[in-house]
Phi, psi and omega in degrees: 000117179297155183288157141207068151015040160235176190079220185254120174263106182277143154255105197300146150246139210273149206265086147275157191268165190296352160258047175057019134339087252255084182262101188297318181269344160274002148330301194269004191269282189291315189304305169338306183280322171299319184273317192287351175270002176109039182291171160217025154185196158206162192226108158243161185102009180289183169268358158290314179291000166091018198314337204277342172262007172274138143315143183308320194287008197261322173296288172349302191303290181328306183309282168331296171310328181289309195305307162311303174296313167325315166088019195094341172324321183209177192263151180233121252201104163254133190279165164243118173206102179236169239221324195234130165334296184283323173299313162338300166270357138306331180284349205262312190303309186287318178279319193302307159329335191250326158126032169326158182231048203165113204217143188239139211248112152269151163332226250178068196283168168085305203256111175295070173296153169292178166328291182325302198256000154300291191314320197290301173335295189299357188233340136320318173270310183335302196284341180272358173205152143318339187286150184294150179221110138288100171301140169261127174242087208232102164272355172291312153227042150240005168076359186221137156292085163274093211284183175309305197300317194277313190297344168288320183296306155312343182289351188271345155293065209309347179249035164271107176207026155229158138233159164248128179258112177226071169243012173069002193242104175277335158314341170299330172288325164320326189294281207333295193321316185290316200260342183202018159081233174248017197279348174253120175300180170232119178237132180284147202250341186226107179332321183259003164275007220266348157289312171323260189340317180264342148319294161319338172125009175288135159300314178217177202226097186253106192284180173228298191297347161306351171309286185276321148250077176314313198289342197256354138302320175313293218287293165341295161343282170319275193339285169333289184298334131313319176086037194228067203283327160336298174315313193305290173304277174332311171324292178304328158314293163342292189274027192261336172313304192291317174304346168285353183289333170294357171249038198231154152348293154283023209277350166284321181294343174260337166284337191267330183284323180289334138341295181287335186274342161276353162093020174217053179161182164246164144249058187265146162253192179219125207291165332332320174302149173208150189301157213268139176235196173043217146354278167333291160307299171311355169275293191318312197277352176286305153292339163305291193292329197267010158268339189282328197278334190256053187286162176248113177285140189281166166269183188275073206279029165290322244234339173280000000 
């Protein structure tokens, strides 16, 4: 199933065992819970998912099992954030084959390129597959701009056709819109922007915190697009503690503790990283639990 980028895409997080293993049922655990909460895709292989410590066969594995396990259900969205050209379009060339339904594209990492040789990356993996490609546009932290001007230049891709808007400026959607219609979806890229964003005309939602709470991203999600943006805002009040964990250094380790204390995951990280001690955590688990204590019951927003 090809991506069209609208609704909520969690960017999943891959799941290990405390010796830093590729732990598949809690994956498939937590994936369970995402497709019964209303997803309409997913994305793996994020930088929540830890991409810079997985192996290409550990993305791979990750890929197959989903793409199998999902059943067709949904588009299963692999991310790309590579250092070489030529590795890029082997990863693109390779998920396509295995039946990816998507690739979500970064800039060029480690080497700050220009305007020029962004563009060249990007059009480069495009002409090597068919599959939809969503540019990730994060200049915060990945340092490079995919300005209106690069985005024109790209428009001659037709299967260049999303962005995740992380540039933290909710007035960009506004750009995007005015300067190129619909020819691009938009999926908001930063949890706590994400009513700004989808009021404004963003399509989708590539969540982060959805990891530990699907349904009340979804639900958000419905709400807005529904037009029962009250509902919305009150929700979205509720969920802005947690949401805020995503915007942080650490949002894997603080999202995978929330994941776990929501009963649909662990923390085990994979090293350099290490699970949250002392002080720290106990601030991070303080804000999990009095938000897990006050959860808010939903309405039947499947239905919206």
């Amino acid at each position: 199933m090809k991506a069209e980028w609208n609704g909520v895409y969690p960017a999943i997080t891959t799941k290990f065992y405390q010796d830093g293993k590729l732990d598949f049922e809690t994956f498939t655990n937590n994936l369970d819970a995402q497709l019964a909460a209303g997803i309409e895709g997913i994305i793996l292989g994020g930088s929540l998912g830890e991409a810079s410590t997985l192996s290409d066969d550990e993305k791979f594995d990750l890929l197959k099992h989903t793409i199998e396990w999902s059943n067709n259900r949904i588009p299963v969205v692999l991310n790309i954030a590579e250092q070489r050209t030529d590795r890029a379009v082997e990863i693109a060339e390779k998920a396509e084959k295995m039946g990816a339904g998507g690739l979500m594209l970064l800039p060029p990492l480690k080497y700050k390129a220009d305007d020029r040789e962004v563009v060249e990356y990007f059009k480069a993996v495009a002409s090597a597959t068919s599959l939809p490609i969503m540019i990730y546009n994060n200049p915060v932290d990945y340092k490079i701009m995919v300005s209106l001007e690069m985005f024109d230049e790209l428009s001659s891709f037709d299967n260049i056709n999303a962005i995740k808007e992380s540039t933290r400026d909710t007035t960009n959607i506004t750009r995007l819109i005015n300067r190129f219609g619909d020819r691009f979806k938009i999926l908001c890229g930063v949890d706590t922007l994400a009513i700004e964003a989808l009021v404004m005309g963003a399509d989708g939602w590539v969540a982060g915190l959805v990891a530990g709470f699907p349904r009340e991203t979804v639900a958000i999600y419905r709400m807005i697009k529904s037009g029962r943006i009250e509902e919305a805002v009150k929700l979205f009040r509720w969920f802005l503690p947690l949401l805020e964990l995503d915007i942080h250094p650490k949002l894997v380790q603080y999202i995978k503790l929330a994941e776990q204390q929501a009963g649909l995951g662990t923390e085990h990280v994979r090293a350099p990283r290490l699970t949250l001690q002392g002080e720290e955590r106990e601030r991070i688990l303080k804000i999990i639990d009095d938000s897990i204590a006050s959860r808010p019951e939903l309405p039947d927003y499947l239905n919206y």
